[in-house]
DRENDO-1510 file (C-alpha; in Angstrom, 1 decimal, always signed):
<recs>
REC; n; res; u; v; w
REC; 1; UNK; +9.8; +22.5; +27.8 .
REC; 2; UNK; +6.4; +21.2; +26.4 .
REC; 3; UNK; +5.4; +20.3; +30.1 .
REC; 4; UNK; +6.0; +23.5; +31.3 .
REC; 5; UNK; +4.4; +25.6; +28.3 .
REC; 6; UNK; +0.7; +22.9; +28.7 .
REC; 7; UNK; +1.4; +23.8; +32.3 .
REC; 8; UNK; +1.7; +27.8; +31.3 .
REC; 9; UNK; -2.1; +27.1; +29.6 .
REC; 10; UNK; -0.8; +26.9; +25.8 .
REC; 11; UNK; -2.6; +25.1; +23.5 .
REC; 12; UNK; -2.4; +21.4; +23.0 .
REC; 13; UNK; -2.3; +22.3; +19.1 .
REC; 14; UNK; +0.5; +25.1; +19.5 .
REC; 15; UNK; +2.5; +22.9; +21.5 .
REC; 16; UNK; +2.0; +20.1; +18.9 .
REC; 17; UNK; +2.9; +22.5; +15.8 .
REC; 18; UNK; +6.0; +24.0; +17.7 .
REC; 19; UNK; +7.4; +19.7; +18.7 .
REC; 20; UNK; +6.5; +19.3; +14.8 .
REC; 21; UNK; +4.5; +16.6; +15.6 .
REC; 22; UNK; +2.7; +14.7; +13.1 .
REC; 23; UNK; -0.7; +14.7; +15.3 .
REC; 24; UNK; -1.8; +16.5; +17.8 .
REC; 25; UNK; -2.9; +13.3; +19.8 .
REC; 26; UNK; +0.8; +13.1; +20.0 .
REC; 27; UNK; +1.4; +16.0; +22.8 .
REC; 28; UNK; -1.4; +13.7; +25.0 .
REC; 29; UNK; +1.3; +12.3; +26.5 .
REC; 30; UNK; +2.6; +15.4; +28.0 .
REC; 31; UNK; -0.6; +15.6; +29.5 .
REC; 32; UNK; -1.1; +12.1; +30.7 .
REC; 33; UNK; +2.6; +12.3; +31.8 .
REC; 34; UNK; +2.1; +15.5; +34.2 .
REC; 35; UNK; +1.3; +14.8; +37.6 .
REC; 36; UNK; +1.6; +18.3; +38.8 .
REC; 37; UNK; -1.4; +19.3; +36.4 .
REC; 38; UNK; -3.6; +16.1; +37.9 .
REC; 39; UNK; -2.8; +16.7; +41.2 .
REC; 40; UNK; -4.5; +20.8; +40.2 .
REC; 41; UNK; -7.3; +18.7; +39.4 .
REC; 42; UNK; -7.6; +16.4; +42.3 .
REC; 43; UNK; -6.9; +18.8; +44.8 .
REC; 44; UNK; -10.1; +21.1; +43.2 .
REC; 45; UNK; -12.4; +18.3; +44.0 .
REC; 46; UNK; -14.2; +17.1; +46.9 .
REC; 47; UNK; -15.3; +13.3; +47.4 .
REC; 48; UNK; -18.8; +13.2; +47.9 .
REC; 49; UNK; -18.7; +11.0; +51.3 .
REC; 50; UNK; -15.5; +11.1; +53.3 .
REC; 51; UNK; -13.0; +13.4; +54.2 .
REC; 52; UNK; -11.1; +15.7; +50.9 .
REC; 53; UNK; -7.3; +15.5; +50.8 .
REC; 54; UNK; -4.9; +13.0; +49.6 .
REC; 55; UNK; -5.3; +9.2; +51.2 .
REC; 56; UNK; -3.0; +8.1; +53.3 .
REC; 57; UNK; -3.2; +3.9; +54.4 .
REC; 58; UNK; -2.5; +3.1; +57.8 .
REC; 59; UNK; +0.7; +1.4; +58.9 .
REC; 60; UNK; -1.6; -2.4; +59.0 .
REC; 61; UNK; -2.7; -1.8; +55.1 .
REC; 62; UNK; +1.0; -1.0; +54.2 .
REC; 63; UNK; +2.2; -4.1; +55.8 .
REC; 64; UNK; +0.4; -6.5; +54.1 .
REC; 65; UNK; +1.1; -4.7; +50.9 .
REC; 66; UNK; +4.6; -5.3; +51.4 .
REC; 67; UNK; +4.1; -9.2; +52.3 .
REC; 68; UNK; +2.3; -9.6; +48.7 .
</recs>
């Protein structure tokens, strides 16, 4: 429920005060804990040099990541 209220935009704070949490560093983890809201971020970026979109290693990179 917290995820998806951050995710709605509500406060950190009113999130924090509605879980009765002692601090409001406390609700960080909902927000280090949700991909979907990184993946927002990510995808509104560009890389300065190279191609924008999600990387995706090639078959050879894979392999040898696998024989580690």
């Amino acid at each position: 429920m917290a995820m998806d209220l951050l995710q709605e935009g509500v406060d950190r704070s009113t999130i924090a005060l509605w879980l009765g949490h002692e601090s409001v560093e406390t609700t960080q983890i909902y927000l280090d804990a949700n991909l979907a809201i990184k993946q927002a971020v990510l995808d509104k970026t560009t890389p300065p040099e190279g191609t924008p979109g999600r990387y995706q290693p090639d078959d050879r990179l894979l392999a040898f990541l696998k024989g580690l």
